[in-house]
VOGU-3710 file (C-alpha; in Angstrom, 3 decimals, decimal comma):
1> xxxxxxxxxx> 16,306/-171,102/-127,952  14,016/-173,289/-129,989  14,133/-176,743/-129,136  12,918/-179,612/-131,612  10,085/-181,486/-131,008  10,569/-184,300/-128,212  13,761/-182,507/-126,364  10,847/-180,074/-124,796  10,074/-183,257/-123,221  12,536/-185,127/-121,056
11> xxxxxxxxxx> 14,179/-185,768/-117,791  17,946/-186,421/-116,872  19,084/-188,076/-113,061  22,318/-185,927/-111,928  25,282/-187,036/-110,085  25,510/-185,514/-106,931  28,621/-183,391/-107,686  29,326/-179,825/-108,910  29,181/-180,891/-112,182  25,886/-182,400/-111,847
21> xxxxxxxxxx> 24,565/-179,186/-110,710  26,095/-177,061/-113,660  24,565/-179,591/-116,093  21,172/-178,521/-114,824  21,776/-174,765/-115,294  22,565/-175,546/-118,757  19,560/-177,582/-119,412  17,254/-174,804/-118,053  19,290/-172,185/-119,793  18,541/-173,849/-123,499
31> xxxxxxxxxx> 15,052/-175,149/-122,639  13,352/-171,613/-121,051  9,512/-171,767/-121,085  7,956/-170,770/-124,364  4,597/-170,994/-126,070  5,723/-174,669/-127,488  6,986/-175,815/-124,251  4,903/-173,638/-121,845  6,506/-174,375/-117,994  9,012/-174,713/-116,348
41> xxxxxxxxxx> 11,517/-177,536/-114,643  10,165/-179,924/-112,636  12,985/-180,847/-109,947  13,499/-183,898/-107,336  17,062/-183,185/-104,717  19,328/-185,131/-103,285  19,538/-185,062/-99,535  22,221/-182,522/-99,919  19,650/-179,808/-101,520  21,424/-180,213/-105,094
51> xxxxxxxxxx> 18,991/-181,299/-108,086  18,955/-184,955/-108,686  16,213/-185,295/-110,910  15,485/-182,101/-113,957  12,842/-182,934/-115,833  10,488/-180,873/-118,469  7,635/-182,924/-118,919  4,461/-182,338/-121,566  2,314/-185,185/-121,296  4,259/-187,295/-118,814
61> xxxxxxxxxx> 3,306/-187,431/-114,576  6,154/-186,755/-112,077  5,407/-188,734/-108,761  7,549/-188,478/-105,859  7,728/-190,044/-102,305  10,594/-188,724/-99,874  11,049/-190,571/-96,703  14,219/-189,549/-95,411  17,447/-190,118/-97,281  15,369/-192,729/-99,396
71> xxxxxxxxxx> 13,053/-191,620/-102,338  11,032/-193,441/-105,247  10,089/-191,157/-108,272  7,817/-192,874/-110,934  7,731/-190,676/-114,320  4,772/-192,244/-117,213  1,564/-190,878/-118,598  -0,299/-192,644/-115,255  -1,518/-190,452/-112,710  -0,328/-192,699/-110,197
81> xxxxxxxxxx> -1,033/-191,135/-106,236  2,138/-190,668/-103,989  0,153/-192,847/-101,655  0,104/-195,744/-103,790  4,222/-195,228/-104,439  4,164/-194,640/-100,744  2,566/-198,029/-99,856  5,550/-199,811/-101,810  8,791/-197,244/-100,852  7,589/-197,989/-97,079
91> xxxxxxxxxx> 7,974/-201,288/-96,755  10,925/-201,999/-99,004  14,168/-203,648/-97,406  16,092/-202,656/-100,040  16,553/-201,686/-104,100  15,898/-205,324/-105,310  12,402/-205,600/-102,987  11,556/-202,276/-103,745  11,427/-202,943/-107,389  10,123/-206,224/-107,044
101> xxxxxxxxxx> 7,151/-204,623/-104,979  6,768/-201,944/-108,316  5,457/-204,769/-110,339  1,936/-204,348/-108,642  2,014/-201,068/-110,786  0,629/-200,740/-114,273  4,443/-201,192/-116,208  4,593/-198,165/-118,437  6,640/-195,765/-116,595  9,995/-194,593/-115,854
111> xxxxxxxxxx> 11,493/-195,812/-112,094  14,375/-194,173/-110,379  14,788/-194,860/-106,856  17,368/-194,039/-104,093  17,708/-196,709/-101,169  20,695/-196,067/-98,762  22,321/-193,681/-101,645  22,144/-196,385/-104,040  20,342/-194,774/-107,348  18,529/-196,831/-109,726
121> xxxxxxxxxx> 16,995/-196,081/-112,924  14,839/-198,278/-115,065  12,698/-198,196/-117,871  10,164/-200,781/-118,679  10,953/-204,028/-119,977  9,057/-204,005/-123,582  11,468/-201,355/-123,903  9,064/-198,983/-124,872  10,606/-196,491/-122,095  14,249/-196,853/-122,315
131> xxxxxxxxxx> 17,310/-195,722/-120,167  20,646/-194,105/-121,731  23,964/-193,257/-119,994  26,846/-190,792/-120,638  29,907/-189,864/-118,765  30,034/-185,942/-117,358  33,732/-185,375/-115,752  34,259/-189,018/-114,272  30,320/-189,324/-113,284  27,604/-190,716/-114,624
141> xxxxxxxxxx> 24,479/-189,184/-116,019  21,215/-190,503/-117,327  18,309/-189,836/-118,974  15,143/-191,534/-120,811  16,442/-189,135/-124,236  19,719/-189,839/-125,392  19,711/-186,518/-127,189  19,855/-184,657/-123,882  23,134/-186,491/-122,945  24,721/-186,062/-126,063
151> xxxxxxxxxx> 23,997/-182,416/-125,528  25,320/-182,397/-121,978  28,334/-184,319/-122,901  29,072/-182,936/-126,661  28,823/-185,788/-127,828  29,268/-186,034/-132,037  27,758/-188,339/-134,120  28,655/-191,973/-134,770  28,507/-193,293/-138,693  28,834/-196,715/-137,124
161> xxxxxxxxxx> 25,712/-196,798/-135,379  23,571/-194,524/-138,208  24,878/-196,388/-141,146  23,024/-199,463/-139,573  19,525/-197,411/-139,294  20,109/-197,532/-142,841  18,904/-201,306/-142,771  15,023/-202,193/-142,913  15,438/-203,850/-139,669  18,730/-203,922/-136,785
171> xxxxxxxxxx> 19,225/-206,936/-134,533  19,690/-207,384/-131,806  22,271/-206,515/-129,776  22,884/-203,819/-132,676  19,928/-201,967/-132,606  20,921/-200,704/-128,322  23,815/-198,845/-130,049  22,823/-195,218/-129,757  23,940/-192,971/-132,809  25,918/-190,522/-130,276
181> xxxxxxxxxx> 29,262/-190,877/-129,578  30,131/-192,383/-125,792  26,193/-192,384/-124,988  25,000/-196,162/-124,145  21,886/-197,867/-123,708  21,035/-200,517/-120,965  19,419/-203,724/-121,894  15,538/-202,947/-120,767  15,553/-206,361/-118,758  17,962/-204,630/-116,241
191> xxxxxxxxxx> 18,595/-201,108/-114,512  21,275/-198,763/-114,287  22,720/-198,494/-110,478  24,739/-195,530/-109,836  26,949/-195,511/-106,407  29,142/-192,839/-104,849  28,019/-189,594/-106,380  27,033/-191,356/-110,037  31,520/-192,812/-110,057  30,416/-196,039/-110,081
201> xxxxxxxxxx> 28,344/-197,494/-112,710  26,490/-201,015/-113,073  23,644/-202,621/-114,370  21,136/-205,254/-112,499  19,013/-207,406/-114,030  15,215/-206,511/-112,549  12,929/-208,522/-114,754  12,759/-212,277/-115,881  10,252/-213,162/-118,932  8,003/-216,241/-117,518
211> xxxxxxxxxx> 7,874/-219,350/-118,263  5,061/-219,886/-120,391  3,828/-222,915/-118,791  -0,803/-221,777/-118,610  -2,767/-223,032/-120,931  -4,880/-221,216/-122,641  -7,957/-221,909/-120,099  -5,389/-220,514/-117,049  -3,613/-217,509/-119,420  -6,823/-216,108/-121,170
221> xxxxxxxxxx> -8,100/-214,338/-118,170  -5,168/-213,089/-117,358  -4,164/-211,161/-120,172  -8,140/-209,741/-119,902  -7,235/-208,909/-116,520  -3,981/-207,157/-117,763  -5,074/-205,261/-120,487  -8,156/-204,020/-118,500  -5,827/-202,867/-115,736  -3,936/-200,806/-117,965
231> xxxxxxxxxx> -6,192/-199,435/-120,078  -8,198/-198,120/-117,194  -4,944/-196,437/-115,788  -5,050/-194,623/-118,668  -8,345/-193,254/-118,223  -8,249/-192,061/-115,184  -9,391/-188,931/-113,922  -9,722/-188,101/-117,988  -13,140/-186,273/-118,850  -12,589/-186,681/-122,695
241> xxxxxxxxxx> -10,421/-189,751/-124,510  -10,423/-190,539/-128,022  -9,140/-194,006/-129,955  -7,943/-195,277/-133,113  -10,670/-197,367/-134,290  -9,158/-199,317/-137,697  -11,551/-202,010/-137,343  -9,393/-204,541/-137,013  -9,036/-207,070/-133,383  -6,425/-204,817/-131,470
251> xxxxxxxxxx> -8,035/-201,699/-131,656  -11,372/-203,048/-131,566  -10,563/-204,576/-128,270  -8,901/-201,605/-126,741  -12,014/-199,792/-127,613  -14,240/-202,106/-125,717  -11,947/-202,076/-122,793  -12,102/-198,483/-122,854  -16,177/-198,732/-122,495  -16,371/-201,753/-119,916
261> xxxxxxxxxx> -13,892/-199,527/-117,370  -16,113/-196,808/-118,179  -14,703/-194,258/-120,715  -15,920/-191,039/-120,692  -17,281/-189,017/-123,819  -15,120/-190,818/-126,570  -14,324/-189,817/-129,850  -13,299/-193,067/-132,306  -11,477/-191,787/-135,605  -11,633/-194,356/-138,748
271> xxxxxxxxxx> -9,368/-193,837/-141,562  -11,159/-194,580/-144,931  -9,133/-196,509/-147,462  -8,169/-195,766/-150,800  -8,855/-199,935/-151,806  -12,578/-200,471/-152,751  -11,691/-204,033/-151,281  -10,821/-203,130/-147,677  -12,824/-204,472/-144,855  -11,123/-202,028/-142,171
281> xxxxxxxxxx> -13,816/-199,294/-142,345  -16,736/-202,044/-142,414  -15,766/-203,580/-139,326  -14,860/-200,269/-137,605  -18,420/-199,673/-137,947  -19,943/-202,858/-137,042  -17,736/-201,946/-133,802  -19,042/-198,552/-133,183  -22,632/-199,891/-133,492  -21,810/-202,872/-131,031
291> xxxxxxxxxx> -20,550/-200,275/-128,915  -23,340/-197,670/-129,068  -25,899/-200,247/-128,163  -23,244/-202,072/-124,699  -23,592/-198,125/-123,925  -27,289/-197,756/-124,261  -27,767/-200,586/-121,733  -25,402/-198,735/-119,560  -27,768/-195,854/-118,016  -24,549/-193,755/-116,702
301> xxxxxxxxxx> -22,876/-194,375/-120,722  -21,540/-191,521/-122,086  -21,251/-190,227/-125,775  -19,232/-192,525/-128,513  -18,633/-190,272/-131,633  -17,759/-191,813/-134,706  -15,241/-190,022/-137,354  -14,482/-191,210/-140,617  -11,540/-189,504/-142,357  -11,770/-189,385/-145,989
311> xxxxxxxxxx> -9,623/-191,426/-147,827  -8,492/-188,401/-149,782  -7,856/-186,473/-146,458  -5,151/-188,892/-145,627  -1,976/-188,687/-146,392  0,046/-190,523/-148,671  3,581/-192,427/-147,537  6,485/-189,836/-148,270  4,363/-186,386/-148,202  5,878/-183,347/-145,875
321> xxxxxxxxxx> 8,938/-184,481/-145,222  10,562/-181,843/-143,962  7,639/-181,482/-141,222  10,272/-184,153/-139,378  12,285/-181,658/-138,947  10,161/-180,344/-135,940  10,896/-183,799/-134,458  14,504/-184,985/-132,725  13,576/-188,534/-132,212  16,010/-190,520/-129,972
331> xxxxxxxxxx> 17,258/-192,098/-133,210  15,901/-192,594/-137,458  12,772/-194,499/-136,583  11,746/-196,001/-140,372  8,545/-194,458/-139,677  9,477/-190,737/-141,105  7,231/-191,790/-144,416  4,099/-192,216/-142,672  4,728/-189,467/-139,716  1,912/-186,776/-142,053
341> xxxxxxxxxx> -0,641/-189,474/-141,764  0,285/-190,089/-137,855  -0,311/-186,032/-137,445  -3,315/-185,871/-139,285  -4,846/-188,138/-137,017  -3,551/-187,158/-133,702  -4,711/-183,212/-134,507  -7,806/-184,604/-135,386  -8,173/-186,393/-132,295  -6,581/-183,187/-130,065
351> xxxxxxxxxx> -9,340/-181,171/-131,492  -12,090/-182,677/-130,552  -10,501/-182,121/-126,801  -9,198/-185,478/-126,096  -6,883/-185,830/-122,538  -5,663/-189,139/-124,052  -5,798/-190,686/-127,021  -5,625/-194,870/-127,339  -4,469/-197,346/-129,593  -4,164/-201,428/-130,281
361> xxxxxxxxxx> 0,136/-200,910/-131,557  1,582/-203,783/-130,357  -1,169/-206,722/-130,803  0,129/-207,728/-133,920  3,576/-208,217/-131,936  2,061/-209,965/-129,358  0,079/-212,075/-130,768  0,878/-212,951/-134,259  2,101/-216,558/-134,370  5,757/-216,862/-134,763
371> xxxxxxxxxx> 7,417/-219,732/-136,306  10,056/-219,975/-134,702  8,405/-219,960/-131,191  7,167/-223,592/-132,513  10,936/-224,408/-132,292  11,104/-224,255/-128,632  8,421/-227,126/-128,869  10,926/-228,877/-130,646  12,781/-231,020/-127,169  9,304/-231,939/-125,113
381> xxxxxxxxxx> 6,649/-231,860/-128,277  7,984/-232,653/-131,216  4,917/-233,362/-132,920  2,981/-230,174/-131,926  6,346/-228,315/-132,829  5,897/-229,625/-136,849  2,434/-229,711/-137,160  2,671/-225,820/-136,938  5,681/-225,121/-138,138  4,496/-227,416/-140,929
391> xxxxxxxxxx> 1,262/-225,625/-141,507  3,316/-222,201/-141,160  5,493/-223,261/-143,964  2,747/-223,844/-146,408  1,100/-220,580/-145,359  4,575/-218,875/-146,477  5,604/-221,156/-149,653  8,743/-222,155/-147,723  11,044/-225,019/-149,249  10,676/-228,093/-147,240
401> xxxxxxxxxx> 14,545/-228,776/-146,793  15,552/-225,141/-145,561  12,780/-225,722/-143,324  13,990/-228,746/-141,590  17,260/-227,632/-141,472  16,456/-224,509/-139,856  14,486/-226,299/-137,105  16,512/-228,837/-136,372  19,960/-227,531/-136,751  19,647/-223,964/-135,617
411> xxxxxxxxxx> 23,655/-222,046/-135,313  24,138/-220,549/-132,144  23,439/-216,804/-132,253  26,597/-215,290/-132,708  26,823/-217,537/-135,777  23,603/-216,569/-136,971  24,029/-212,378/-136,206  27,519/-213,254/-138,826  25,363/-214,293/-141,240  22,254/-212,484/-141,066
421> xxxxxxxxxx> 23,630/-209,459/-143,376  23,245/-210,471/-147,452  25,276/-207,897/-149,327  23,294/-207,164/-152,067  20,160/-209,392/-152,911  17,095/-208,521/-150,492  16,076/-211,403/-148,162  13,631/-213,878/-149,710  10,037/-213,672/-148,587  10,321/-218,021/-149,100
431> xxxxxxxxxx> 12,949/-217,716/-146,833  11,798/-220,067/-143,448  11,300/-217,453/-140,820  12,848/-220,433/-138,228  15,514/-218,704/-136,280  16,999/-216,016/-134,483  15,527/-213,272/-136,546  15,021/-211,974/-140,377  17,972/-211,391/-142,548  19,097/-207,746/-143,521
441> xxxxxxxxxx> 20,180/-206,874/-147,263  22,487/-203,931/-148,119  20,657/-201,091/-150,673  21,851/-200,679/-153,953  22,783/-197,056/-153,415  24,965/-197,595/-149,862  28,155/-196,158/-150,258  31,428/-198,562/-149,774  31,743/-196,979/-146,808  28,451/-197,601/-145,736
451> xxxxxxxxxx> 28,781/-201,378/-146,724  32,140/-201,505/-144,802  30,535/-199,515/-141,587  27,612/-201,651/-141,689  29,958/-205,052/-141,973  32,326/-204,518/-138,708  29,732/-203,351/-136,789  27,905/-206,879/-137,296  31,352/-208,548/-137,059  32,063/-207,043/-133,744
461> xxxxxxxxxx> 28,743/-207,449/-132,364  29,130/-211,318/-133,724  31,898/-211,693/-131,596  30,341/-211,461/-128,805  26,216/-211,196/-128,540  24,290/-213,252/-126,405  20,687/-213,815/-127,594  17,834/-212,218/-125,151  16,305/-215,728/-124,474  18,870/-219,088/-124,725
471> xxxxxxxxxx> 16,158/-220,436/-127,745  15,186/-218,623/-130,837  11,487/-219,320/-130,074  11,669/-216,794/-126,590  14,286/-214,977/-127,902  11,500/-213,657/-131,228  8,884/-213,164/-128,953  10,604/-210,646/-126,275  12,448/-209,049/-129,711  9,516/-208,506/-131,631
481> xxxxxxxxxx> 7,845/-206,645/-129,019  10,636/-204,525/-127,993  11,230/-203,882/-131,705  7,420/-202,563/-132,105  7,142/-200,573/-128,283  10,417/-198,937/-130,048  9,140/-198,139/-133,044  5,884/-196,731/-131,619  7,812/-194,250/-129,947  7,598/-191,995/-132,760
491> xxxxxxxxxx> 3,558/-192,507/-132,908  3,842/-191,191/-128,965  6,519/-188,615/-130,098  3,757/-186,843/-132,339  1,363/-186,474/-130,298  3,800/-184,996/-127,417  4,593/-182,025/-129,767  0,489/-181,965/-130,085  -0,233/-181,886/-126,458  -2,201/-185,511/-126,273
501> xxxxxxxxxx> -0,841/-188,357/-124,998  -0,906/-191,761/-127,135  -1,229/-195,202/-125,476  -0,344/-198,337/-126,544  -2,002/-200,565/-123,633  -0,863/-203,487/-125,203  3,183/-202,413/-124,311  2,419/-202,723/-121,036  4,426/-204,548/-119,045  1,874/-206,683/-117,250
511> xxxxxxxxxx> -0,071/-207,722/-120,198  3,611/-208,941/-122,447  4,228/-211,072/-119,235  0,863/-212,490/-119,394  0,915/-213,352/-123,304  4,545/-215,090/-122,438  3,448/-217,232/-119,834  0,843/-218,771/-121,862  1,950/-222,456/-123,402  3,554/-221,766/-127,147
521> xxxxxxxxxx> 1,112/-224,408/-128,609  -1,986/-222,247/-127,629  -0,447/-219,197/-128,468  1,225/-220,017/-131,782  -2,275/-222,333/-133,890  -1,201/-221,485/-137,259  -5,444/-222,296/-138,267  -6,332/-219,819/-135,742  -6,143/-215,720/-135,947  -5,093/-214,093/-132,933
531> xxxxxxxxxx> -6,485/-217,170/-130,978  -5,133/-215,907/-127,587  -6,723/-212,563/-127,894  -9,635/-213,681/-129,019  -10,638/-215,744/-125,897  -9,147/-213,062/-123,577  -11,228/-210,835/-125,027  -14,369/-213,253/-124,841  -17,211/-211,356/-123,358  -15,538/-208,179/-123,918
541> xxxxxxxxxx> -15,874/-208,145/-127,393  -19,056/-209,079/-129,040  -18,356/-212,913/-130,605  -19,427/-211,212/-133,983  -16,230/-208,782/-133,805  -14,259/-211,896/-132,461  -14,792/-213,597/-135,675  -12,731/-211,520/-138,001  -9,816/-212,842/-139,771  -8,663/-210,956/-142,277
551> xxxxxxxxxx> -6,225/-207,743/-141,883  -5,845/-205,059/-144,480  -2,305/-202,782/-145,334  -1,708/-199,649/-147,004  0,452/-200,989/-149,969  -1,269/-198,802/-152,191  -0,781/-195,591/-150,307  3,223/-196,564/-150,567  3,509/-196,692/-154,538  0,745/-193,852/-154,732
561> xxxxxxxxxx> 3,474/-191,946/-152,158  6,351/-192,412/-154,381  4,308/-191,341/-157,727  3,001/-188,359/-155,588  5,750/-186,888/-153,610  8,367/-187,951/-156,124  9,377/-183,905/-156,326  10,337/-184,251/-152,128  11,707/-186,824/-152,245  13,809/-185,620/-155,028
571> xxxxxxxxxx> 14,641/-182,650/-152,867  15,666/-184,441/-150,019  18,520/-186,064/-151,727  19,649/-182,866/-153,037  21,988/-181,656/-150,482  21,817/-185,093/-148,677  23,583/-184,738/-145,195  23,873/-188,537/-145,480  25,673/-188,013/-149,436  27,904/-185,865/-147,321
581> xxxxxxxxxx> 28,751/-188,147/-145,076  29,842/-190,925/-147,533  27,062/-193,523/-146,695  24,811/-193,272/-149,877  24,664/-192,298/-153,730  22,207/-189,440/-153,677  22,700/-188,999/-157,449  21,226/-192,762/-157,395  18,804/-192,057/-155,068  17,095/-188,417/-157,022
591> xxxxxxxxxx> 17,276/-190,928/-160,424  14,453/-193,245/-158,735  12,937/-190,765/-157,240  12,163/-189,884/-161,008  11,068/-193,404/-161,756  8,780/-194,428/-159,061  7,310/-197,343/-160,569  11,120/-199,024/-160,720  10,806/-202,640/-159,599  14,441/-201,845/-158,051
601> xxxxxxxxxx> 11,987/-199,868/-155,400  9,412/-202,199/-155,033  12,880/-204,853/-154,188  14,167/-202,038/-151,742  12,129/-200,119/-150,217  13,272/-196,727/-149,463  11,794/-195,939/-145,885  14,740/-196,497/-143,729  17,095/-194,417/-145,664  14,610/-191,679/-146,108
611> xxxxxxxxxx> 14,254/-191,640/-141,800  17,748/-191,586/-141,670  17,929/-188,466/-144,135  15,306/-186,722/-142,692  16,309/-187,267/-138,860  19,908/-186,203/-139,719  18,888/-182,789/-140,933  17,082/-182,102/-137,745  20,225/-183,702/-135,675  22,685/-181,814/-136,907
621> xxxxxxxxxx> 21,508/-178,438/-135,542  18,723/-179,446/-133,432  20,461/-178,188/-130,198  24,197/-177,404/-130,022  26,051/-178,906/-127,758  26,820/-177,181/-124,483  29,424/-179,823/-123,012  33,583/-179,423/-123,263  33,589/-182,110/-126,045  31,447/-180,510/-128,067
631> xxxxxxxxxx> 32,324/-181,150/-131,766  30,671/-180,696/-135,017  31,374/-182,989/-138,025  33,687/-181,644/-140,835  34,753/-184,961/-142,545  33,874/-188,893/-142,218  35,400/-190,496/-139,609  36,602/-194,265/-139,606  35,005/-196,970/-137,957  37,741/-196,582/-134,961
641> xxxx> 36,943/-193,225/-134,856  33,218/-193,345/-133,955  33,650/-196,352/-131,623  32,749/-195,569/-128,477
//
């Protein structure tokens, strides 16, 4: 049996129990070893000789360390030594100070551990590596793909949670609602603990964000010292790498990284761009020319190739859509549009025989200035607090009054989540980005059903959510990077079904707590680009590089898209699977795909419900379900129905 894209590439932690063990026969029984997934199981036991851990790995390490009944297994693209894991299982009294001991570790793997027959499984706390949970016959199983459980467990769709992928963006708590049926998804700040054979099922908080009490002076080298650590865990014991070089700070900085821990033979791919006015390729060159000469001074050096794609090799937004059907990610990323571009690159970058492939996703989420982290200035520094809020709001064009009433009366979250959904106008870019998150707006070609779906799930949700952090402020910062170590999921996904691993450094772990625990006011200087990069990065970066401002975007390659692939995207709302299910108006949808240039388009943009359209053809048949619940959809189900 075929299986789509990322489901060659997984691993699921078994209950101890009969059931557990038949659940592993039927993974390796739908996943046998084939040309696209050459290999076979990888498998960890439990004391008892029954398999504990399955997992079918492309790109991903498997480390173990056994010592007796206890065990620490550490699954990530590091090639991490079973001494080092070792050196912190030995010592450990128990979970909590084993895990606390695992922060010495670069923080982009998986962790499941067993401590006097207590399991725990955690991902990482960006949430770029996440944790799901199903029930199997009164036990619990889970895995890092919450396609694999919904396979185990037969679990069927849920119109709840996929109508709300429908949205631009999902809140939080919203957005940890898997689209499966009875699969869940722990918060990333704590771990799943399974007791007594996988019966008994809890979470544990493992990780507290910092209090971001350095300056910039104290927090600068820190986040140097972070990001160095984990890029150079990433290269090594690689004889080739390659890198995303798009000219602007994050990549260019992950690229020097990459040459001060001593990269070998490097290959640096540039996309050209189809604006005569963008700076991206400029700079990517001044880079490569900085970094040619650092290597010439370095006798040992080795080769930095520079490739520059053709503009009119790239891409547009919107072309090969149905090339996502090769892809079951663990939910409708709204990335689908741009996936051709994302392959284009990554096969360039596999063929020149790169081990590992690097990029700078997740600067802009690090260290962008939010407003509202100014608001958490607002009890101990007032002044700061306006003076860049202030500066923020004339940046933006936002209304004075709005402003001060969103800083200084602020509703509590639940209040907020309640409100945050506008039914049919889109939210307004003058709109004072000041607290808990950005509003979502309804499309004009959602369904009632859709728009009723979409309305009790943030009802229920409102009833009850806690923010991540008690003030808006912390609560954007940890959100916004979870939100973008998410999203770049699909980026790593990619490259998986290519055979190269993709690295975001800037997900790790380590280097998010650093950026939090420096002060707001140095992070956040509204006057100031990047400002906390830019002196980590001091002496790393040639001051020239440092200097840059300016960012450019791929607007144009979104209308060109919807000109250019209008005929796709008319096809994929013929026989929408989403029509079917009674959450949009295809006929709606194939009229603007004939009229591209409709300003209704350029006031809702498409990309979500495309991702949703596209990932639903792949889920429905993408691999049947081998559990006794298995069900296949016939005919919309209520909102009580697909509760879980």
């Amino acid at each position: 049996m075929k299986m789509p894209g990322h489901l060659r590439d997984f691993f699921v932690v078994l209950p101890d129990t009969a059931e557990g063990e038949a659940a592993a026969g039927h993974l390796r029984s739908a996943a046998p070893a084939s040309p696209e997934a050459p290999g076979a199981f990888e498998t960890v036991s439990h004391p008892s000789g029954r398999p504990w851990i399955l997992a079918r790995l492309l790109v991903r390490n498997l480390v173990q360390v056994v010592r007796g009944d206890d065990a620490l297994v550490l699954i990530g693209p590091n090639k991490t030594s079973a001494a080092e894991l070792d050196a912190v299982l030995r010592p450990a009294r128990d979970t909590l100070d084993l895990h606390r001991r695992l922060t010495a570790l670069p923080g982009l793997g998986h962790v499941v551990s067993r401590v006097d027959g207590e399991t725990c499984v955690r991902g990482t706390a960006s949430g770029h590596r996440r944790v799901y949970h199903a029930d199997l016959a009164g036990s619990r199983l889970a895995s890092d793909r919450p396609a694999a459980l919904a396979h185990l467990t037969g679990a069927a769709l849920d119109d709840g949670a996929l109508a709300l992928r429908l949205l631009d963006f999902v809140p939080h708590p919203l957005r940890e609602r898997p689209v499966w049926q009875g699969v869940r998804e722990v918060d990333p700040a704590y771990a799943l603990v399974l007791r007594d054979a996988a019966r008994s099922c809890s979470v544990r908080r493992w990780w507290q964000p910092p209090q971001p009490r350095l300056t910039m002076a104290e927090g600068a080298p820190l986040v140097a010292a972070a990001l160095a650590a984990s890029v150079a865990a990433h290269l090594s014991g690689r004889t080739r790498v390659s890198g995303e070089l798009s000219g602007g700070m994050d990549s260019t900085s992950v690229t020097f990284l990459a040459q001060h821990a001593g990269a070998p033979d490097t290959t640096l791919l540039t996309v050209a761009a189809r604006d005569s006015r963008s700076e991206d390729q400029l700079w990517a060159e001044r880079g490569v020319r900085a970094a040619r000469q650092a290597a010439e001074r370095d006798a040992g050096a080795r080769k930095i190739e520079h490739v520059v794609v053709p503009a009119d090799d790239a891409p547009l937004f919107y072309a090969d859509l149905p090339a996502t059907a090769g892809e079951l990610l663990d939910e409708p990323f709204p990335v689908a549009p741009a996936r051709a571009r994302a392959a284009m690159l990554l096969s360039r970058a596999a063929a020149t025989g790169s081990e590992y492939h690097l990029t700078g996703y997740g600067g802009d989420e690090l260290f962008n200035g939010l407003a509202s982290a100014c608001q958490d200035l607002l009890p101990g520094k007032p002044l700061k607090a306006w003076n860049r809020i202030s500066a923020l709001r004339h940046q933006s064009g936002w209304p004075l009054l709005p402003t001060l009433r969103g800083m200084l009366l602020p509703p509590a979250f639940g209040t907020w989540l309640a409100g945050s959904l506008i039914d049919t106008a889109t939210a307004d870019s003058r709109t004072p980005q000041v607290s808990w998150g950005m509003r979502q707006a309804m499309r004009p070609w959602f369904t009632q059903r859709a728009r009723d779906l979409v309305r009790e799930e943030f009802r229920r949700a409102a009833a009850t959510a806690e923010p991540i952090a008690p003030r808006p402020g912390r609560h954007m910062d940890i959100d916004t990077v979870r939100l973008g170590a998410r999203y770049f999921q699909a980026m790593e996904d990619v490259g998986a079904g290519l055979g190269l691993p993709v690295a975001a450094p800037f997900f790790d772990d380590r280097v998010v707590e650093a950026v939090l625990a420096v002060r707001v006011e140095d992070r956040v200087v509204p006057w100031r680009y990047k400002p906390l990069l830019v002196e980590a990065m001091r002496g790393v970066v040639p001051d020239a590089l440092l200097s840059r401002t300016t960012k450019d975007h791929m607007s144009a390659d979104d209308v060109q898209g919807l000109r250019v692939h209008a005929p796709g995207l008319r096809d994929l709302w013929t026989g929408s699977l989403l029509d079917e299910r009674g959450l949009i108006d295809a006929g709606r949808l194939r009229r603007l795909a004939d009229d591209p240039y409709s300003p209704l388009l350029q006031q809702h943009p498409i990309d979500s419900t495309v991702s949703c359209e596209a990932w639903l053809r792949t889920a429905q048949n993408a691999w049947p379900p081998a559990g006794p619940a298995a069900a296949t959809h016939t005919a919309p189900t209520t909102n009580s129905e697909a509760a879980p």
